[in-house]
GUMARFI-956565 format. One record per residue: residue number from 1; x, y, z of N, C-alpha, C in turn; residue in one letter. Coordinates in pm, whole numbers, plus 50000, padded with zeros to 5 digits. Example, Ala and Ser with C-alpha at 12.3 -4.5 7.8 and 13.67 -1.06 7.14 Angstrom:
% GUMARFI-956565
   bavo   n_east   n_north    n_up   ca_east   ca_north   ca_up   c_east   c_north    c_up   torvex
      1    51319     49431   50780     51230      49550   50780    51320     49670   50780        A
      2    51285     49775   50708     51367      49894   50714    51290     50003   50787        S
% end
This chain:
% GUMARFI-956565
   bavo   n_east   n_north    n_up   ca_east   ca_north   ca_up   c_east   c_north    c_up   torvex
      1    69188     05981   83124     69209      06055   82999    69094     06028   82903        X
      2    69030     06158   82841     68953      06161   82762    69010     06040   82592        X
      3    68878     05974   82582     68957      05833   82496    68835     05898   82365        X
      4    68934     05886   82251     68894      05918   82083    68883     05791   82006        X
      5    68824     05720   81928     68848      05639   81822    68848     05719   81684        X
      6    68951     05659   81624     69035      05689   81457    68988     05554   81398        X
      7    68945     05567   81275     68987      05457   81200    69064     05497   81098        X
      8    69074     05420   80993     69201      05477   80907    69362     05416   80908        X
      9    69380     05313   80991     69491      05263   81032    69618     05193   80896        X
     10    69579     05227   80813     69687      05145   80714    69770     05301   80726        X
     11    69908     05228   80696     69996      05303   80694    70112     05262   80591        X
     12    70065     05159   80487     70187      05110   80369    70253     05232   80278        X
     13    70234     05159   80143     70271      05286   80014    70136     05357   80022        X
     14    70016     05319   80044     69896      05412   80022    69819     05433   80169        X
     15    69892     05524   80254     69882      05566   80361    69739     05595   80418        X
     16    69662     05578   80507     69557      05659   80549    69584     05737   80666        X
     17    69460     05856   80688     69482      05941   80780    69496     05926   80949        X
     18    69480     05789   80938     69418      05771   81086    69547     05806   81161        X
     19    69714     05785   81134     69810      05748   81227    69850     05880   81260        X
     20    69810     05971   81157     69852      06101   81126    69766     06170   81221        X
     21    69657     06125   81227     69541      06203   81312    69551     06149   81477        X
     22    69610     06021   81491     69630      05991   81626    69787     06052   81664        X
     23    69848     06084   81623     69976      06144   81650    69962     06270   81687        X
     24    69814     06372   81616     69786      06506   81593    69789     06533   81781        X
     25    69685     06411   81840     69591      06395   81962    69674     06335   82081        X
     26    69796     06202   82045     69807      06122   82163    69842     06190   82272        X
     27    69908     06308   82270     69970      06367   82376    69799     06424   82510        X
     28    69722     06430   82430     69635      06488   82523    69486     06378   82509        X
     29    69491     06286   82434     69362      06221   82426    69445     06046   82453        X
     30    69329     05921   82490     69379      05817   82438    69348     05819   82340        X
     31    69405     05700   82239     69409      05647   82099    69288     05526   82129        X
     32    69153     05488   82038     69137      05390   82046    69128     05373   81896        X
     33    69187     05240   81837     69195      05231   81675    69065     05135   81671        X
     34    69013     05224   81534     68892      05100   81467    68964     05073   81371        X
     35    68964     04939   81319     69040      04922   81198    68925     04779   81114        X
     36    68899     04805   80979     68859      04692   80928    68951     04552   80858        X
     37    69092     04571   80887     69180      04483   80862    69304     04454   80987        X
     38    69284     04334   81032     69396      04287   81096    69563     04316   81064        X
     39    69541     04288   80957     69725      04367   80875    69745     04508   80903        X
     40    69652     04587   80912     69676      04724   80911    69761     04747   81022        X
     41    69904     04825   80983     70008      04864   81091    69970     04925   81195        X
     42    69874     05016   81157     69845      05073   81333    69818     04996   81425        X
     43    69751     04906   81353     69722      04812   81517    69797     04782   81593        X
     44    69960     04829   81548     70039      04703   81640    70172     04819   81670        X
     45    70086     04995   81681     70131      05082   81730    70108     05073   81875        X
     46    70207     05157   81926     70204      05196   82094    70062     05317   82087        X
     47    70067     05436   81971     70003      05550   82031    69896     05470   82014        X
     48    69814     05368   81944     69707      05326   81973    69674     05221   82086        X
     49    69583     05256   82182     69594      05209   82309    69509     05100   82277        X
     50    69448     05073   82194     69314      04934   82202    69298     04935   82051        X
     51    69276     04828   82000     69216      04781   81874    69051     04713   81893        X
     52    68998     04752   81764     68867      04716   81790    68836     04691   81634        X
     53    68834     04530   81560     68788      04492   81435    68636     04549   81412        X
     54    68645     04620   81267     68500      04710   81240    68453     04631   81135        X
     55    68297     04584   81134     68225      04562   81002    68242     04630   80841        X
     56    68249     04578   80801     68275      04637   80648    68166     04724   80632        X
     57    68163     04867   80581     68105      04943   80523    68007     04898   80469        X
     58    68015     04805   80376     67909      04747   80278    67830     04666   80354        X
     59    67828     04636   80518     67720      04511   80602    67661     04634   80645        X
     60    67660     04781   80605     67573      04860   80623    67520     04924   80805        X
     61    67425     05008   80823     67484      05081   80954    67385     04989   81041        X
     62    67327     04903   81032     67297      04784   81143    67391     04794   81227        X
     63    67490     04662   81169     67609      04652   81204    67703     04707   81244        X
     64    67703     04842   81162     67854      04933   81205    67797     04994   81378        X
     65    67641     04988   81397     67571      05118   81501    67595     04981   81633        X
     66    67561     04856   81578     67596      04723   81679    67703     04735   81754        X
     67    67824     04731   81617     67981      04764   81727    67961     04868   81737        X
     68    67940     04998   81703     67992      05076   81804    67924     05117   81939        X
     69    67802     05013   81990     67754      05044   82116    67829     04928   82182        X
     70    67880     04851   82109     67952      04782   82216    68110     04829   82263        X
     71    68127     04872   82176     68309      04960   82189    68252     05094   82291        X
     72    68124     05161   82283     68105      05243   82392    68081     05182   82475        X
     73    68000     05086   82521     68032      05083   82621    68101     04975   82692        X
     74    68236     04990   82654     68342      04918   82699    68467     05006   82726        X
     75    68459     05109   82605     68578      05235   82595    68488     05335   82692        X
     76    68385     05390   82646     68340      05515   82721    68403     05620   82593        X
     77    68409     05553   82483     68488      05710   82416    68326     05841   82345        X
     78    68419     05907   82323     68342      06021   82343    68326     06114   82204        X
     79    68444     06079   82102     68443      06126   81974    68491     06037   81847        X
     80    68391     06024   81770     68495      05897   81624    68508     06020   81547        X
     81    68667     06009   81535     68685      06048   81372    68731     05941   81249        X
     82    68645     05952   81164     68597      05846   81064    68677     05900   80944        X
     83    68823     05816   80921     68889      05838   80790    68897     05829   80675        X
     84    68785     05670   80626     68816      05667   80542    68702     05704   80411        X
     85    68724     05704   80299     68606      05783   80201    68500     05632   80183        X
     86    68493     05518   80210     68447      05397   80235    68336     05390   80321        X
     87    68347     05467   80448     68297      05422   80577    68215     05563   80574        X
     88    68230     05679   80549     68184      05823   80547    68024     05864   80490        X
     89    67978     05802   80393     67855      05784   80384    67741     05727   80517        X
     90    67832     05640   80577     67740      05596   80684    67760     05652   80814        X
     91    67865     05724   80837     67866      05841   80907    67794     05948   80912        X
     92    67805     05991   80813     67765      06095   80795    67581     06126   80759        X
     93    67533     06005   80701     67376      05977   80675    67316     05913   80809        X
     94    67409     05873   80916     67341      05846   81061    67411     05933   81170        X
     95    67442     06020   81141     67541      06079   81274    67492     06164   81351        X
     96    67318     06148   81353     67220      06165   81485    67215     06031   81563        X
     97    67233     05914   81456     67167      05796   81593    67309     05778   81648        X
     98    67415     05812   81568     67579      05815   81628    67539     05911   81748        X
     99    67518     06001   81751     67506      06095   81849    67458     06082   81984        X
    100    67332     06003   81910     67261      05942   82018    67290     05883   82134        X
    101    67394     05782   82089     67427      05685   82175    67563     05763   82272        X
    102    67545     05908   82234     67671      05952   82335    67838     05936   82265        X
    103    67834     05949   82122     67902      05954   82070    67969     06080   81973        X
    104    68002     06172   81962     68014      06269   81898    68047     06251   81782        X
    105    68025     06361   81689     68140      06337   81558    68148     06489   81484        X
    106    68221     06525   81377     68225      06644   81337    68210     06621   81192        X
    107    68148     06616   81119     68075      06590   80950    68035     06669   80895        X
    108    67999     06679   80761     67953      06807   80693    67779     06719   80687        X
    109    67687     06775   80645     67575      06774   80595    67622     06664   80454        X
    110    67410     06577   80446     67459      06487   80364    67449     06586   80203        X
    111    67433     06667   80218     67459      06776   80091    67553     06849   80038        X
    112    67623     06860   80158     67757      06899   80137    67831     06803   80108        X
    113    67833     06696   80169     67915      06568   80116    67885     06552   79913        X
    114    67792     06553   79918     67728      06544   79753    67841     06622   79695        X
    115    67908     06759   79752     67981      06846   79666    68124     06778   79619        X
    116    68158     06635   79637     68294      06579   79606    68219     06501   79501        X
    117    68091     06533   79454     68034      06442   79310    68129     06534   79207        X
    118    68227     06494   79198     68278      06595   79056    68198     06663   78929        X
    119    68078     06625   78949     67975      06655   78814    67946     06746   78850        X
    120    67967     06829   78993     67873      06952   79017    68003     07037   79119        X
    121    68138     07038   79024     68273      07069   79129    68257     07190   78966        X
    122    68249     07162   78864     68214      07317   78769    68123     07463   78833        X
    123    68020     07365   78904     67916      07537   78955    67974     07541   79111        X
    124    67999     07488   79118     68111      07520   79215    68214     07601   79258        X
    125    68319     07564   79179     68396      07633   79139    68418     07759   79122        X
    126    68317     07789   79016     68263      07936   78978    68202     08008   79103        X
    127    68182     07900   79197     68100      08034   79345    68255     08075   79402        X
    128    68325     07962   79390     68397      08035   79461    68540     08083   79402        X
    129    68546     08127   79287     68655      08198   79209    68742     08169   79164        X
    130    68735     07998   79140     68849      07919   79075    68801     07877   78959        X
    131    68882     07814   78879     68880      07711   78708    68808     07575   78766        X
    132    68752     07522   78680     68757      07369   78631    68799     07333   78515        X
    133    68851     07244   78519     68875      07179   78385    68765     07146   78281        X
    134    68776     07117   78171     68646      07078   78061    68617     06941   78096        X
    135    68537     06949   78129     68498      06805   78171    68340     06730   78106        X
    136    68330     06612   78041     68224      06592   78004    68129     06436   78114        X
    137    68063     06404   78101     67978      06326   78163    67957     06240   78061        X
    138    68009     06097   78069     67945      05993   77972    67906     05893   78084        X
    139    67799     05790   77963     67758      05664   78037    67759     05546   77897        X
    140    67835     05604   77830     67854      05423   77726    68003     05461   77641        X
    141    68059     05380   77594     68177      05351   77494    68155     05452   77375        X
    142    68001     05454   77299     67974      05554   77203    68000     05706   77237        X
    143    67968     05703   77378     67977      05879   77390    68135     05865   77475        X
    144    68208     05787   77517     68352      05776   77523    68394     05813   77366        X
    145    68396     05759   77283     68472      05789   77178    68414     05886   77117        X
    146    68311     05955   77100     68283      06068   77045    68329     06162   77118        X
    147    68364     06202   77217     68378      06326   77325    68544     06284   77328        X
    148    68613     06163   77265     68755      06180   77294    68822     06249   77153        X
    149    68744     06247   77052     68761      06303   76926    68775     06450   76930        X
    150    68722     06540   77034     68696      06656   77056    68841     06711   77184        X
    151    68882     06577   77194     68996      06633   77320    69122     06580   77261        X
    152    69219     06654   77364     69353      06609   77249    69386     06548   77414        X
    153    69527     06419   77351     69590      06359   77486    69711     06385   77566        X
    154    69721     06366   77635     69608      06285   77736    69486     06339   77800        X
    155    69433     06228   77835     69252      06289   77872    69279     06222   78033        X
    156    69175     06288   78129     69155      06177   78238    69066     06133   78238        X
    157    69032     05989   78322     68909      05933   78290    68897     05912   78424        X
    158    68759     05982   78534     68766      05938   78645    68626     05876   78668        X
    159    68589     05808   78802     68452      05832   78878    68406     05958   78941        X
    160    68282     05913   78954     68245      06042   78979    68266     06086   79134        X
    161    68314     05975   79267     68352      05979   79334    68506     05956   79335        X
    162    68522     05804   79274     68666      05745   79310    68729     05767   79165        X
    163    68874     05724   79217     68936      05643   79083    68939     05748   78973        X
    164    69081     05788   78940     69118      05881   78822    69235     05852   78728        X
    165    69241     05820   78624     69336      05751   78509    69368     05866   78413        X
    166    69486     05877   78399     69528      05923   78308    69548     05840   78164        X
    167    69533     05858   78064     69480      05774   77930    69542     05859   77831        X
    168    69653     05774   77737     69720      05833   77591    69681     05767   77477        X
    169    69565     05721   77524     69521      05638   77398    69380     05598   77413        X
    170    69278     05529   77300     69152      05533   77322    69176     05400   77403        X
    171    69251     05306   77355     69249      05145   77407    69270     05177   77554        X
    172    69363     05246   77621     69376      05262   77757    69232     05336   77784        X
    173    69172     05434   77735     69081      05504   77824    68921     05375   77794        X
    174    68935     05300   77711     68860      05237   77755    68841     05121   77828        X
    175    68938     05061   77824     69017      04981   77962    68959     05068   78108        X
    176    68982     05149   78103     68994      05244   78248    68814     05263   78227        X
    177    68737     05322   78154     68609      05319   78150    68555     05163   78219        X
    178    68549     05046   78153     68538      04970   78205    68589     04910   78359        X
    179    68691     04887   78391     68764      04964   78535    68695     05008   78616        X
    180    68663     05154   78604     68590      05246   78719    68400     05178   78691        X
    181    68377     05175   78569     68244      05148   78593    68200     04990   78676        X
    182    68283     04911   78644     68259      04753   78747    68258     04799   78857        X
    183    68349     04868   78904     68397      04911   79070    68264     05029   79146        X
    184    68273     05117   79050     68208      05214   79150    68061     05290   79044        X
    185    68026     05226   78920     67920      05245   78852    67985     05381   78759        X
    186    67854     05451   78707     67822      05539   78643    67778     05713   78689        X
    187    67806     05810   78645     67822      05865   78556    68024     05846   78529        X
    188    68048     05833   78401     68219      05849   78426    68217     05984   78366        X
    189    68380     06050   78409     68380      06168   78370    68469     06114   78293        X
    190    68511     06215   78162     68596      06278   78052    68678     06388   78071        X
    191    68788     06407   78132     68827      06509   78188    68936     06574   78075        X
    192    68961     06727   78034     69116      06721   78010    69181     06785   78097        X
    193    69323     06756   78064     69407      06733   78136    69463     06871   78132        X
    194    69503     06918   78284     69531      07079   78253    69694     07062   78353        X
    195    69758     07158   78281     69935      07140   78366    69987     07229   78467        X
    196    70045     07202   78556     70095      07357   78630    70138     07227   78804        X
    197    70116     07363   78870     70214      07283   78977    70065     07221   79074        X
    198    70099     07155   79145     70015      07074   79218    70001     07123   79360        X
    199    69896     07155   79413     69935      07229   79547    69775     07188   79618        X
    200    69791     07162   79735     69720      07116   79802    69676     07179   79963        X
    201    69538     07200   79986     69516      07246   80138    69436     07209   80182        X
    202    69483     07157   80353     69382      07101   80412    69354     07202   80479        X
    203    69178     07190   80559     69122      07303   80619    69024     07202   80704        X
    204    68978     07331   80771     68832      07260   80873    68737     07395   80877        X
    205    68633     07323   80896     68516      07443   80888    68456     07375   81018        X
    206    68394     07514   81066     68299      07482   81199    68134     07460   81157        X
    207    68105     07471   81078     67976      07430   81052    67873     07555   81001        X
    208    67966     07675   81059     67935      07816   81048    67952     07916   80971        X
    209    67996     07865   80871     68077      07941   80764    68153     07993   80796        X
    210    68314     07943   80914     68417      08012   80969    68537     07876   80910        X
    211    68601     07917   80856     68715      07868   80807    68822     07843   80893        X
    212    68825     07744   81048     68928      07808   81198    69066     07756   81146        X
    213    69096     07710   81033     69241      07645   81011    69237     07598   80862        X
    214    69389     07644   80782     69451      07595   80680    69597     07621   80690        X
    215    69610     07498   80590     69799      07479   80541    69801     07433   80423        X
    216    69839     07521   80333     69859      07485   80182    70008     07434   80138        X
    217    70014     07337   80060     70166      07284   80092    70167     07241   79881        X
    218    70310     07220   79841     70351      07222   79694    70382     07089   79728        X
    219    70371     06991   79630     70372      06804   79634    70548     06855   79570        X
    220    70643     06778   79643     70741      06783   79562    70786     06652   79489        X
    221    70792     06522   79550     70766      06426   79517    70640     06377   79571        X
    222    70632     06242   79468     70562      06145   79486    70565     06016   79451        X
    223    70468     05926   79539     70485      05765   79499    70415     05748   79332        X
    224    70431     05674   79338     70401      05550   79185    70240     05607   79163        X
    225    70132     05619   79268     70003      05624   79262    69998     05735   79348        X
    226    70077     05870   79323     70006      05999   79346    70064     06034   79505        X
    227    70105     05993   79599     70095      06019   79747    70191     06086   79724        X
    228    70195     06181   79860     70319      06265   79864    70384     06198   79950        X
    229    70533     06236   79912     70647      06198   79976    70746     06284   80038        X
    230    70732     06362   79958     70759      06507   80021    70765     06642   79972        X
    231    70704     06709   80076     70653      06860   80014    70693     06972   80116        X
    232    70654     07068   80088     70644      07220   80155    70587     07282   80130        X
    233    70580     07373   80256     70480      07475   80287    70499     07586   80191        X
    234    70358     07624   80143     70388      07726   80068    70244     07842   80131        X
    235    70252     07979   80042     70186      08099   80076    70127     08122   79935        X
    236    69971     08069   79931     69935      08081   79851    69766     08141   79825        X
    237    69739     08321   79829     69682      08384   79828    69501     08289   79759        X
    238    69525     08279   79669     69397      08266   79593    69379     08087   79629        X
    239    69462     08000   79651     69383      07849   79748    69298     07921   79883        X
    240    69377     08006   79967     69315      08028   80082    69209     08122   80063        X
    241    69134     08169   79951     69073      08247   79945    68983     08186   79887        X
    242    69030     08090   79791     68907      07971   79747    68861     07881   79854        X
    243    68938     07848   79956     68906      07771   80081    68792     07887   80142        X
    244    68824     07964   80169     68748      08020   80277    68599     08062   80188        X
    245    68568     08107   80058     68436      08105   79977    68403     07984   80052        X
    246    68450     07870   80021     68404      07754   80014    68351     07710   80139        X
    247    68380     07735   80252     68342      07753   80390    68241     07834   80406        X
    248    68248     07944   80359     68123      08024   80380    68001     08008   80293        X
    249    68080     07974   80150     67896      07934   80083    67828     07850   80171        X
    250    67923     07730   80153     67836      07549   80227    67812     07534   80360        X
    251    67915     07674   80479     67880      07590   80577    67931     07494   80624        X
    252    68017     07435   80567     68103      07271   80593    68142     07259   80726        X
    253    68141     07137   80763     68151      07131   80916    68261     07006   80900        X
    254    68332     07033   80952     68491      06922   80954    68578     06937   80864        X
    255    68708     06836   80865     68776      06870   80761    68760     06822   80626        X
    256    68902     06913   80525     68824      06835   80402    68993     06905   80397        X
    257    68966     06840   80212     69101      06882   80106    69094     06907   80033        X
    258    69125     07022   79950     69121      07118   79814    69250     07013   79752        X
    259    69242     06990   79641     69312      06942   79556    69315     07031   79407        X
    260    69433     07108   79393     69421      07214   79295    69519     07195   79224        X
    261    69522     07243   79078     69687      07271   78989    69628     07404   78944        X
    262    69715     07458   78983     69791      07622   78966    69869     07622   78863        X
    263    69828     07733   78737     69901      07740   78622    69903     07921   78576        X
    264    70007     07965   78653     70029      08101   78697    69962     08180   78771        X
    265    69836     08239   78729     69754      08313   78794    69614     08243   78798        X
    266    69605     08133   78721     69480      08000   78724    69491     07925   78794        X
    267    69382     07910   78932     69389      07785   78945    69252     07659   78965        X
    268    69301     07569   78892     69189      07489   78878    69136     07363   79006        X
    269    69010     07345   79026     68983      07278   79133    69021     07107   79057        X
    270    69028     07032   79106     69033      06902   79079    68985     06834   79153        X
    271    68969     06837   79316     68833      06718   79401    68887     06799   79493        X
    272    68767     06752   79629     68731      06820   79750    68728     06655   79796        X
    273    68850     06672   79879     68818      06490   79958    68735     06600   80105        X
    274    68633     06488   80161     68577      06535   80287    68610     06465   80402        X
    275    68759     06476   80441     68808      06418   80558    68972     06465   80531        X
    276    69055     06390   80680     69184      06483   80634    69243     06384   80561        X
    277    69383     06438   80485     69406      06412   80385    69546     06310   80489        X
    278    69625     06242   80431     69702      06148   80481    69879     06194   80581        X
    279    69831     06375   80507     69960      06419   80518    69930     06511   80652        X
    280    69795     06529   80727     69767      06590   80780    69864     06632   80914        X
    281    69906     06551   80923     70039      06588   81048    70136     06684   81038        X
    282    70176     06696   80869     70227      06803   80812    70164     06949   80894        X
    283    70010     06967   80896     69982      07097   80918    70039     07087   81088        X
    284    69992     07002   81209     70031      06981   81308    70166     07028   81355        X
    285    70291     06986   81246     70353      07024   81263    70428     07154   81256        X
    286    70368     07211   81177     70397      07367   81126    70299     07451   81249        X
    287    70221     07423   81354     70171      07482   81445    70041     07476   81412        X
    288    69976     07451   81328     69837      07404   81320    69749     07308   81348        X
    289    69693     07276   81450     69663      07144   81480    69510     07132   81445        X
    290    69516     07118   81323     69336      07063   81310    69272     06920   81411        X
    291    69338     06870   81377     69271      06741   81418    69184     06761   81598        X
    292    69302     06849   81635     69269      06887   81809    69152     07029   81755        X
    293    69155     07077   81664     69028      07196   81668    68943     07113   81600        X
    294    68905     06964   81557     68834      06908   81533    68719     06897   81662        X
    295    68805     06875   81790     68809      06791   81889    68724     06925   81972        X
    296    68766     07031   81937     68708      07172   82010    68575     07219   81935        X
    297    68548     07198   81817     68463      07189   81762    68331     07120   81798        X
    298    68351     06988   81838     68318      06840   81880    68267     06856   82005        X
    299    68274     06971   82101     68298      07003   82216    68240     07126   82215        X
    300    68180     07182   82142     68172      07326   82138    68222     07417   82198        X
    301    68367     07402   82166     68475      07495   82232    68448     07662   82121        X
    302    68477     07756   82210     68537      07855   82124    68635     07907   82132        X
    303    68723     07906   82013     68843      07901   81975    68871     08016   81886        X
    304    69042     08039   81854     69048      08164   81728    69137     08080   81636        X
    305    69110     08139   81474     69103      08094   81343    69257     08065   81335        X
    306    69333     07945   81294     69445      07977   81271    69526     07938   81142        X
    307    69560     08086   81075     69566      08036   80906    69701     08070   80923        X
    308    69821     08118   81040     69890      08174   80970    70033     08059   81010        X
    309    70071     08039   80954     70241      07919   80953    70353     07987   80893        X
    310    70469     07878   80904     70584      07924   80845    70598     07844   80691        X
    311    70650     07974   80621     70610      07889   80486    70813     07808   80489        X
    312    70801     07723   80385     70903      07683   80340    70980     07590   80473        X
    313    70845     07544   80515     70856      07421   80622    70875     07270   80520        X
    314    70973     07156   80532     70936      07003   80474    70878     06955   80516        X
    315    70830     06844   80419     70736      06718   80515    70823     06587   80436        X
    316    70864     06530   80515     70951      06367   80410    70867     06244   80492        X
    317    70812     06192   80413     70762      06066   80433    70856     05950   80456        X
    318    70861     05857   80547     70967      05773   80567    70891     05602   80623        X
    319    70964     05512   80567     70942      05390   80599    70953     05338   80761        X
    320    70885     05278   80811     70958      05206   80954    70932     05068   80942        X
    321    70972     04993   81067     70943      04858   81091    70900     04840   81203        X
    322    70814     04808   81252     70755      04728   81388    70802     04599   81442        X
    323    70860     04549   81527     70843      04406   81600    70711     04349   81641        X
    324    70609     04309   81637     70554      04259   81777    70534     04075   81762        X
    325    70462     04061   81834     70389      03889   81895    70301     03862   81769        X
    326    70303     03767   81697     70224      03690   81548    70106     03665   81691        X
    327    70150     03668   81803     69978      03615   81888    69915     03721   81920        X
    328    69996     03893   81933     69862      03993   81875    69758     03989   81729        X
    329    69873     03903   81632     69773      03913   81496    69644     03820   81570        X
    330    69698     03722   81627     69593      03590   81656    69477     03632   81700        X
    331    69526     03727   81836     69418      03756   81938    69314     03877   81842        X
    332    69357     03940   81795     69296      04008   81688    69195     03927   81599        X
    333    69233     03900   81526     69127      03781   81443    69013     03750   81509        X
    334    69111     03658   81628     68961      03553   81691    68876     03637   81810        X
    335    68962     03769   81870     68834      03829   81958    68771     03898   81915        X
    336    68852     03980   81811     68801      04147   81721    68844     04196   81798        X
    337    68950     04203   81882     68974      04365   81951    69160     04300   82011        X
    338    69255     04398   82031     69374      04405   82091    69368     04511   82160        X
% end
């Protein structure tokens, strides 16, 4: 059996894509998990057939290109899909010498990746027929409080990649300024805050400006820090029409996630994550299987586009528990691999 590595393996209150994306595949691929934490629950899943401890992002692609010629050639696998927004820069800025070594992958361009800089999601936007919010660009406390005088509250205060706060006061938004700038630097944005319903679609692009899959779904609940818990499918004309501009201006090659609020006949962009989003099994299940037209993509399969589902499908997020051996945590640790 043709063998895949996922990373992405946490699966707590702040879920990643990986379990979602090996569930999309196990039936027809093996599972091999990269994971950069021993705790992470997938490891000590059945659908993942092998564990393999990964270098931290930040020891840079020396290291990450080290293990993964040694996981090839030990697995023989043949495609990484790379989950998390951490590890994706170095994917995606080496994924010729990835290639090289007989490894596939499916990524956008390192220019297209640039398009989740929120500073440049306004001319954006406008190509492809949606709102942004008013958003300003600061880099000190002086132009924080001058530009919050001009907005009424709440404001958001995000990075320009990570990290987004909602703020009812100057003392909180500068708390949160300080916050995002230790963590992930400068430019911060000034956002306001716009209302309506929350609706979300994941998609994949072939690299071609062909849009082969979306599922737009309404957040009905959520956790404490934003995740969905459970939602449905919805039919929503102008996301899938902003998805597909958006495919055809850039070209995008893999998946990604529109993150929008819809406020009647407006709807405004809010971030473009460039990978799938956590709920991605959701589309799988409604008959869309990105993750496997990832895989056809990856393969230069040709395939036909598939946008169309059943609307007013659920998705409920649910807790489990695992048993296993405290001497898989062990063997983990001290070999790097289960």
């Amino acid at each position: 059996m043709r063998k895949i590595a996922i990373s992405g393996l946490n699966a707590t209150d702040n879920p990643a894509p990986g379990i979602p994306v090996a569930k999309s595949l196990k039936d027809d691929f093996e599972i091999i998990g990269l994971s950069y934490d021993s705790n992470e629950p997938g490891n000590y899943l059945d659908i993942i057939k092998k564990t393999y401890l990964m270098p931290y992002p930040s020891l840079g692609f020396e290291e990450l290109y080290k293990r993964l010629k040694e996981i090839k050639e030990k697995e023989d696998i043949e495609i990484i899909i790379p989950c998390l927004d951490s590890e994706l820069p170095l994917y995606i800025k080496y994924q010729k010498e990835i290639e090289a070594i007989g490894i596939k992958v499916v990524l956008p361009s390192e220019e297209n990746f640039e398009l989740r800089n929120k500073n440049k999601l306004t001319k954006l936007s406008k190509e492809i027929g949606i709102e942004y919010p008013k958003t300003k660009e600061i880099n000190t406390i002086e132009e924080l409080r001058t530009e919050m005088k001009k907005m009424q509250y709440p404001i958001m205060i995000k990075g320009n990649y990570y990290k987004a706060y909602m703020c009812y006061n100057e003392l909180t938004a500068i708390d949160k300024f300080y916050q995002i700038s230790n963590e992930w630097g400068f430019p911060i944005l000034l956002q306001e805050v716009v209302n309506g319903e929350e609706l979300n679609l994941v998609g994949m692009g072939d690299g071609k400006g062909n849009l082969t899959g979306a599922v737009t779904i309404k957040k009905l609940t959520t956790t404490d820090i934003g995740k969905i818990w459970t939602g449905i499918t919805i039919k929503h004309e102008e996301m899938l029409n902003a998805a597909t501009k958006f495919i055809k201006e850039t070209k995008w090659k893999g998946p990604f996630e529109l993150e929008c609020i819809v406020n009647k006949d407006k709807v405004y962009m809010i971030e473009i994550n460039p990978r799938f989003p956590a709920w991605v099994y959701f589309s799988t299940g409604v008959g869309i299987n990105l993750p496997k037209q990832l895989v056809n993509i990856a393969d230069k399969k040709e395939f036909e586009s598939e946008l169309e589902y059943k609307f007013g499908k659920m998705y409920v997020r649910f807790t489990d528990e695992i048993i296993t051996d405290f001497e898989n945590f062990s063997k983990l640790i001290t070999k790097k691999e289960l």
